[in-house]
PAZAPA-4460 file (N, C-alpha, C; in steps of 0.05 Angstrom, whole numbers, plus 32768, in hexadecimal, padded with zeros to 4 digits):
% residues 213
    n_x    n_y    n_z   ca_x   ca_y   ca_z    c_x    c_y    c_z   seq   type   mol
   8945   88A6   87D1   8942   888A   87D7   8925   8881   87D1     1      X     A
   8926   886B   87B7   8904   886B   87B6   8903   8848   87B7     2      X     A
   88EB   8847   87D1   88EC   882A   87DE   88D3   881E   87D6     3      X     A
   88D0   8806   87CF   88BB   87FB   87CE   88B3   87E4   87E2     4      X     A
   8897   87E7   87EF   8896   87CC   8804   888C   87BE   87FD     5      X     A
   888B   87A4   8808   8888   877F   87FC   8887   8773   8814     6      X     A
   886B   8768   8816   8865   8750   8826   884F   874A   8827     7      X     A
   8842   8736   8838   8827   8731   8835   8815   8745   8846     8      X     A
   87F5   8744   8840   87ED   8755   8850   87EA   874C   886B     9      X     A
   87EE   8760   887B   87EF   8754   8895   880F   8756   889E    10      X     A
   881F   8755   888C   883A   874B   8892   8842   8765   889D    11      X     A
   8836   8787   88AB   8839   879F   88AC   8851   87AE   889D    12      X     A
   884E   87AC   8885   8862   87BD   886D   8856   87DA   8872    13      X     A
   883B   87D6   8883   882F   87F1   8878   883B   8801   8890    14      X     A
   8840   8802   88A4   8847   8803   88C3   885E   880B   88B3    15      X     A
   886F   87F6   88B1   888F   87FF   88A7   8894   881A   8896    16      X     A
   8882   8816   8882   8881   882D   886D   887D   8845   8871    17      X     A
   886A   8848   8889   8865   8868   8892   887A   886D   88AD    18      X     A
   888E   8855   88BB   88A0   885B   88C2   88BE   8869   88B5    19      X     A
   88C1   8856   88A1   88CE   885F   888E   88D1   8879   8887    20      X     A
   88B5   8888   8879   88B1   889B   8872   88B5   88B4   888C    21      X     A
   88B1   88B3   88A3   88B3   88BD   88B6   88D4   88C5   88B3    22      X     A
   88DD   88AE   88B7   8902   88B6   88C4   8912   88BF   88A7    23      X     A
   8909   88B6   8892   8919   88BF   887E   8908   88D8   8870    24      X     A
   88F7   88E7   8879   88E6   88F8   8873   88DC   88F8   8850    25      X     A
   88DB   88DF   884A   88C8   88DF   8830   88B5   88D5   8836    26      X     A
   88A7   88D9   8818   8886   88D1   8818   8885   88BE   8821    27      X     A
   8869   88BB   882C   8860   8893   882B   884B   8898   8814    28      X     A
   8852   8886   8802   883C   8889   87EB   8833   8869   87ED    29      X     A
   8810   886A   87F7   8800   885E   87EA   87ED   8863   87D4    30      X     A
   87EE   8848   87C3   87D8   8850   87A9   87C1   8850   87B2    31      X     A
   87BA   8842   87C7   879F   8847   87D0   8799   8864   87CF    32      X     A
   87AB   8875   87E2   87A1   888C   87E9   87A6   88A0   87D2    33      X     A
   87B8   889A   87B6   87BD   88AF   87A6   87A1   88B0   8790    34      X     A
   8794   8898   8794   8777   888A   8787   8764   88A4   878D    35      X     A
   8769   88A1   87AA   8757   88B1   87B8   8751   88CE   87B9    36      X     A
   8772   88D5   87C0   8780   88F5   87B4   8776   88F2   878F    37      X     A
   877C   88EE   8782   8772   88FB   8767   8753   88F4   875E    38      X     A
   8744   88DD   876F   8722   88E3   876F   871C   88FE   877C    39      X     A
   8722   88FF   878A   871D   8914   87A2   871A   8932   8793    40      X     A
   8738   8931   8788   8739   894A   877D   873A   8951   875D    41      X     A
   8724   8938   8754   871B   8930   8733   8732   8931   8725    42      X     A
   873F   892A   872A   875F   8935   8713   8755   891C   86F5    43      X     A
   8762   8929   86E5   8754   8911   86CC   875B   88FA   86D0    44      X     A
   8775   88EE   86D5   8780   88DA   86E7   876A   88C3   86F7    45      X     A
   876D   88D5   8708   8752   88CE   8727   8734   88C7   870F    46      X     A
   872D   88D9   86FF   8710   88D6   86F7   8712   88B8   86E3    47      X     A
   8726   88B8   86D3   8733   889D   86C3   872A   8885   86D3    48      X     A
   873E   888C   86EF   8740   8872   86FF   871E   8868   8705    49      X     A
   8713   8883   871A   86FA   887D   8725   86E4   886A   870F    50      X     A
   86EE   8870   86F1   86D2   8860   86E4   86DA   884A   86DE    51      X     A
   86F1   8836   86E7   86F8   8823   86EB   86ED   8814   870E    52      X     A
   86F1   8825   871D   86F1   8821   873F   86D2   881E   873F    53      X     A
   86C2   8831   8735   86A3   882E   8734   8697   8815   8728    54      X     A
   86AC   880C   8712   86A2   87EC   870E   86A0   87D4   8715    55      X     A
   86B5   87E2   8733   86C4   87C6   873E   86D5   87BF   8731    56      X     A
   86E0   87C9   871F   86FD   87BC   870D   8715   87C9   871B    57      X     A
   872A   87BA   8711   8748   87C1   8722   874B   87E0   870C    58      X     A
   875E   87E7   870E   8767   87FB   8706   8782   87F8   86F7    59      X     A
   8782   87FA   86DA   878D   87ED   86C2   87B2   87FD   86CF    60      X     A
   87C9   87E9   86CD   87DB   87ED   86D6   87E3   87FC   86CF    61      X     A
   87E7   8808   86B1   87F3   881D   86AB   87E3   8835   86B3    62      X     A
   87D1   883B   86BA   87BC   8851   86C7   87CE   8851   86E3    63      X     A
   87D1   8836   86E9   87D6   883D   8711   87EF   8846   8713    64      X     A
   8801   8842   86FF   881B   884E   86F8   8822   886C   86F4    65      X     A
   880F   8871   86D8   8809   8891   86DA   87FF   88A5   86EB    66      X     A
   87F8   889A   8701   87EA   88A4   8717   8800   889F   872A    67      X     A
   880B   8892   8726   8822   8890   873E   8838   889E   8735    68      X     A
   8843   889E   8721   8856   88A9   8712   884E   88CA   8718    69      X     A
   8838   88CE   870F   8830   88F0   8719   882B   88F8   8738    70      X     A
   8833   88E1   8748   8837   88EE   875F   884E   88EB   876B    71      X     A
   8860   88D5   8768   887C   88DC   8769   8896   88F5   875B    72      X     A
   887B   88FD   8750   888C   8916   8735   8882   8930   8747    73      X     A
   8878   892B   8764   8876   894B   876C   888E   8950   877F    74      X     A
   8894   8965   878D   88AD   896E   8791   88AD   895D   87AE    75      X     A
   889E   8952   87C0   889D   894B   87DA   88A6   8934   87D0    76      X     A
   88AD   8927   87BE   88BC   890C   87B3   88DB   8905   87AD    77      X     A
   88E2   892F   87A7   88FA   8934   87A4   8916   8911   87A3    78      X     A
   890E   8919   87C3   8926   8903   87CE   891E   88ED   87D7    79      X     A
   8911   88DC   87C8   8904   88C1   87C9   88DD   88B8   87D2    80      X     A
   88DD   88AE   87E1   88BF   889C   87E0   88BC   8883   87DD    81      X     A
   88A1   8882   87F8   88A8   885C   87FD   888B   8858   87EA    82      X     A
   8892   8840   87E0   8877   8831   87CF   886C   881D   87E2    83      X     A
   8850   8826   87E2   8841   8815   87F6   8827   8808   87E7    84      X     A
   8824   87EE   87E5   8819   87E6   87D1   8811   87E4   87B5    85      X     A
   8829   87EC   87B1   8830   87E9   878B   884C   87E6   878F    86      X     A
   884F   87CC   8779   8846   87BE   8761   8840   879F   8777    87      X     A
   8825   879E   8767   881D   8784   8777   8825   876D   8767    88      X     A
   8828   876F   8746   8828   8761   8732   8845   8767   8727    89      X     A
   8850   8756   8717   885E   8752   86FD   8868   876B   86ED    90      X     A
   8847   8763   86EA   883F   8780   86D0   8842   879C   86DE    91      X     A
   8841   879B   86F1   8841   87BB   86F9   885D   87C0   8706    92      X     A
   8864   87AF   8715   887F   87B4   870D   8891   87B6   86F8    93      X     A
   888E   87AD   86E7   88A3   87AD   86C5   8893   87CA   86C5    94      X     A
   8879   87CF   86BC   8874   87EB   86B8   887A   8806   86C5    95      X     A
   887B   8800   86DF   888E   880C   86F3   88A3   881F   86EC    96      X     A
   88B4   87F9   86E5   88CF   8803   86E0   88D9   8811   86C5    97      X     A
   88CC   8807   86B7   88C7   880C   8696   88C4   883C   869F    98      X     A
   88AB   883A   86B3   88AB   8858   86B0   88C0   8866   86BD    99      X     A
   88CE   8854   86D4   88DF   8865   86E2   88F9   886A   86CD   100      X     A
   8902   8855   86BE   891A   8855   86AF   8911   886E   8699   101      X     A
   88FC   8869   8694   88F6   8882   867B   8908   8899   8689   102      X     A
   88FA   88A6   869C   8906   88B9   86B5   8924   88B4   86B6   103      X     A
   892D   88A3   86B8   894E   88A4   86CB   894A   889E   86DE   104      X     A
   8933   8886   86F1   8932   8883   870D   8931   886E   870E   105      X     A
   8935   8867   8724   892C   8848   8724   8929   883C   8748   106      X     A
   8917   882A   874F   891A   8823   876B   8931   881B   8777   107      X     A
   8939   8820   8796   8954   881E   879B   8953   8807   87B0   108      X     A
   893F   8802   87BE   893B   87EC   87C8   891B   87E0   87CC   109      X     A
   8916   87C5   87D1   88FA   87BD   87D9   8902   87B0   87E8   110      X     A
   88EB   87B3   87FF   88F2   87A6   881A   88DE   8794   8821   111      X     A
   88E7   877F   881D   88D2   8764   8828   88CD   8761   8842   112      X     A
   88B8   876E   884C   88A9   875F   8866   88A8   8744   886C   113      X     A
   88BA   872C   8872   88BA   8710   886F   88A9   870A   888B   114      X     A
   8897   8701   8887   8882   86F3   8898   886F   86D8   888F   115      X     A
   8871   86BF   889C   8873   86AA   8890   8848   86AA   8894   116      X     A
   883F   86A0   888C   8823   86A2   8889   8815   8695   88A1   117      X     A
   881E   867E   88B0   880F   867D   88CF   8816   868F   88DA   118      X     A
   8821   86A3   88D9   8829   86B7   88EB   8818   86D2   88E9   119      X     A
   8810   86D2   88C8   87F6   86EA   88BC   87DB   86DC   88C4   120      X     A
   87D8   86C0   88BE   87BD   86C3   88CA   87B9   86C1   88E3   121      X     A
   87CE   86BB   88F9   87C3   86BE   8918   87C9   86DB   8920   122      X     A
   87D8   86F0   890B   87DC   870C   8914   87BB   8716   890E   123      X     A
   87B3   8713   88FA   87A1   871B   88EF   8782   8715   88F9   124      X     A
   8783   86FD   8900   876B   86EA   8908   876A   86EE   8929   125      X     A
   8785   8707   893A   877B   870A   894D   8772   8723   8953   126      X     A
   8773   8733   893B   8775   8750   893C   8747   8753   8949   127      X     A
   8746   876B   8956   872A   876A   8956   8726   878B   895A   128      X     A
   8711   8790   8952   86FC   87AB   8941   86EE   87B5   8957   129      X     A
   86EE   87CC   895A   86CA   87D7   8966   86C3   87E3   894E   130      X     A
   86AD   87DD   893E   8694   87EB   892E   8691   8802   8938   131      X     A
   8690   8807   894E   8680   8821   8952   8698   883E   8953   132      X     A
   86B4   8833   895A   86BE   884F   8968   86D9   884B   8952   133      X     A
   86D9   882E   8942   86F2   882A   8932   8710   8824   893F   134      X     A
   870B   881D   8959   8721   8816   896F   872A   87F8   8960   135      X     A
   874C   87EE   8963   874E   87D8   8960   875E   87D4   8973   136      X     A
   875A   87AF   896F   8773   87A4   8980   8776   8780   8975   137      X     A
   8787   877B   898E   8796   875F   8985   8795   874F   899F   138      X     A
   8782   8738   899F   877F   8726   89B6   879A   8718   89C0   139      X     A
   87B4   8722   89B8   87CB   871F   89BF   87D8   8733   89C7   140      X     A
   87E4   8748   89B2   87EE   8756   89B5   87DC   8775   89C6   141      X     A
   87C6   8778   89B2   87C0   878D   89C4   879B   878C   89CB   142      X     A
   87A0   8776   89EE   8785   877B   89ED   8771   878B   89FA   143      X     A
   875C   8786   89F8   8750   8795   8A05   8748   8793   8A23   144      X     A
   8745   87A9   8A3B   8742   87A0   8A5A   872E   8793   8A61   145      X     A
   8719   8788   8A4C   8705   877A   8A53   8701   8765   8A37   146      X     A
   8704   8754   8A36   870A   8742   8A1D   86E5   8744   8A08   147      X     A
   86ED   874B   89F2   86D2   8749   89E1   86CC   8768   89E5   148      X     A
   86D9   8778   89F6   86CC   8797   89F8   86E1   87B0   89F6   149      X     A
   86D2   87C0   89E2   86E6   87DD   89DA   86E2   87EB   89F3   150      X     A
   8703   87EF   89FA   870E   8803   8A0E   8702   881E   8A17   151      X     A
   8702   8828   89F1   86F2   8842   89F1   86DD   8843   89FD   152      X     A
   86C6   8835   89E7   86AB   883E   89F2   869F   8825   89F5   153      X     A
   86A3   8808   89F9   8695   87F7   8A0B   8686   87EE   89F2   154      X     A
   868C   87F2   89E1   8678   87DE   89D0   8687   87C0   89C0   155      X     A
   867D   87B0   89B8   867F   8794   89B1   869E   8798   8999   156      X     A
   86AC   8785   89A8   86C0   8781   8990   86BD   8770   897A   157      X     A
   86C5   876B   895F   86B5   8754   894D   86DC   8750   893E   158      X     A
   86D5   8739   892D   86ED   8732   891F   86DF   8733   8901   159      X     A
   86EE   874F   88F3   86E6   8758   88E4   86EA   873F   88C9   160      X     A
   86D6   8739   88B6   86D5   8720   889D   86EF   872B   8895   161      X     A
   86F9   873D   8891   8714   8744   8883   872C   8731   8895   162      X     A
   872B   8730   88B4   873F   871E   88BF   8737   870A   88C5   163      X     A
   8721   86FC   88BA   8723   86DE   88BF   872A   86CA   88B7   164      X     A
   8738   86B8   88C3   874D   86A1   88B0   874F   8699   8897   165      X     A
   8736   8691   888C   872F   8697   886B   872E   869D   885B   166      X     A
   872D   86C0   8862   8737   86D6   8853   8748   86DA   8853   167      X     A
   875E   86DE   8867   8776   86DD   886D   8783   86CA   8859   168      X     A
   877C   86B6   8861   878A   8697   883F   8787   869F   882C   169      X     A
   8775   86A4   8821   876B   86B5   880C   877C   86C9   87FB   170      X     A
   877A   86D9   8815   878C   86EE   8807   87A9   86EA   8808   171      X     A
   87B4   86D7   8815   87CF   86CC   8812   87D9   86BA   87F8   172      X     A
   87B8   86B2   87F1   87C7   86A7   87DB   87BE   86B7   87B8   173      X     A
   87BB   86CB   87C9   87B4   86DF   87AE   87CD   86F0   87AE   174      X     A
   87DD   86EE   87C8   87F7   86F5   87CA   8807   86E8   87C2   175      X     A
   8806   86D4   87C7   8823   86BE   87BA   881A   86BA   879F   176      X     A
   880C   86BE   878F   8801   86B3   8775   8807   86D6   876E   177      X     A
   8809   86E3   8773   8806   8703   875D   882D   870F   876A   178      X     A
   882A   8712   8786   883B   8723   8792   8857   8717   8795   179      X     A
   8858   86FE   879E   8874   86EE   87A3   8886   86EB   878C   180      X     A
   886F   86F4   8772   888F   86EE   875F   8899   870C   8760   181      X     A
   8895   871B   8765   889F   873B   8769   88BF   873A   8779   182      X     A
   88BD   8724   878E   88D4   871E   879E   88E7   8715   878F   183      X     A
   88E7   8702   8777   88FA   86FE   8769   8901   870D   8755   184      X     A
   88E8   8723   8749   88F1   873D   873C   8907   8749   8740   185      X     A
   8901   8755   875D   890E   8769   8768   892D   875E   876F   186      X     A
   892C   8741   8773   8949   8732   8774   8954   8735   8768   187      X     A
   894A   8738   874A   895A   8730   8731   895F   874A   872C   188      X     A
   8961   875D   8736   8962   877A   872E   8979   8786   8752   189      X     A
   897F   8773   8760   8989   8778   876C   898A   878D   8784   190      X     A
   896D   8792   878A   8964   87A7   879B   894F   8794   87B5   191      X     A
   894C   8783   87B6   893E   8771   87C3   8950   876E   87DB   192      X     A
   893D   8777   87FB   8948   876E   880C   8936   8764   8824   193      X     A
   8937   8747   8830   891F   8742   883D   8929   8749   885A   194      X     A
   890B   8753   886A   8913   8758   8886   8901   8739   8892   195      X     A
   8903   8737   88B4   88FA   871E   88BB   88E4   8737   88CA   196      X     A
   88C6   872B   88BF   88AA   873E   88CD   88A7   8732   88DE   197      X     A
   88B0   8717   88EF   88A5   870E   8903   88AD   8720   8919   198      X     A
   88C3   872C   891E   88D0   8733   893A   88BF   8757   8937   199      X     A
   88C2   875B   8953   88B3   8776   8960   88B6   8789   8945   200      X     A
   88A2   8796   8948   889D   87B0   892D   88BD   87C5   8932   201      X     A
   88BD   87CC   8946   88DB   87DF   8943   88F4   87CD   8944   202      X     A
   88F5   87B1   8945   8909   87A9   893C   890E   87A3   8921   203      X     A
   88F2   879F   890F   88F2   8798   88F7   88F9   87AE   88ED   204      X     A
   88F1   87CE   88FA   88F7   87ED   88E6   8912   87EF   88EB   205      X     A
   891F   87DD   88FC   8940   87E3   88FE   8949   87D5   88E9   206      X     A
   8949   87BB   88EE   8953   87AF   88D5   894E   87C1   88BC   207      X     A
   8939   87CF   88B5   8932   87D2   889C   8948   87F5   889B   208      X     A
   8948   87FC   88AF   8958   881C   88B0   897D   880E   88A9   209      X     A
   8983   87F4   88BB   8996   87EB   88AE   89A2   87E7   888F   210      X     A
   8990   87E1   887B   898A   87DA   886A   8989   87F6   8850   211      X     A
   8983   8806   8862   897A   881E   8857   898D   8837   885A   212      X     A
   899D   8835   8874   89B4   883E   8873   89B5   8859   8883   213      X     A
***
């Protein structure tokens, strides 16, 4: 079963994904972290990528492909793997698919996190940090016993520039402008299925275990 997730950030695909991976015992593959795994361990791959990453440049799609492609090709992939943050684009999807068909494979479903965007920036814009101990929380959902102060060790909570409303827009509309046409991709290919992200996190992993079978 090889799944790919889709939503905005914030919309927790990432939550779902390593749920996912849990109950159906495949990988959770992020590219972040396979970036990381082949710098780490210099593979020519990893060293390719890093003198792109060192420039601040993205990392050329067919590179993020070959690198992903070589880690879905090890045996802990056997029987599927969820995609967690790839294909953000067009292009990397067609390339994607272009490598999996080379193979005989192809994705069997993508699962849309549907979460409408006032809903990401007041999830996001309530989330809050301690600097010092890396504790989080949510002035809603999960706060803290003294408001403005980490539980742990008592030092100052802050609302990290990454969740503040602006950024948040920002990056939503670097979402809808790169990522949203991916949703009609995956339509047209008949593997597209959206869940509703507003309702409780284990009701949204039911729906999606529905879905999944």
């Amino acid at each position: 079963m090889k799944i790919i997730m889709l939503g905005a950030p914030g919309a927790g695909k990432g939550t779902q994904a390593k749920m996912i991976a849990e109950k159906y015992q495949i990988p959770h593959v992020s590219t972040g972290d396979i970036f990381r795994a082949n710098i780490k361990n210099g593979t020519e791959l990893g060293m390719e990528a890093k003198k792109y990453m060192d420039q601040g440049l993205l990392v050329p799609d067919e590179l993020t492909v070959k690198i992903l492609l070589d880690r879905v090709a090890q045996a802990d992939c056997e029987n599927g793997y969820v995609l967690d943050g790839f294909p953000r684009t067009i292009p990397q999807a067609e390339v994607l698919d272009e490598a999996l068909t080379k193979i005989g494979e192809k994705i069997d479903f993508a699962i849309n996190v549907d979460v409408p965007d006032e809903n990401i920036v007041r999830r996001m814009s309530g989330r809050r940090a301690c600097l010092k101990c890396g504790a989080t929380y949510h002035i809603e959902h999960i706060p803290p016993k003294t408001e403005g102060v980490c539980d742990t060790c008592g030092s100052e909570l802050v609302l990290r520039d990454d969740d503040k409303p602006e950024t948040v827009l920002n990056r939503l509309t670097v979402y809808h402008n790169q990522t949203q046409p991916l949703i009609d991709f995956y339509t047209a290919k008949g593997v597209l299925r959206s869940v509703d992200g507003t309702v409780d996190m284990k009701d949204v992993f039911t729906a999606i275990t529905e879905i999944l079978g």
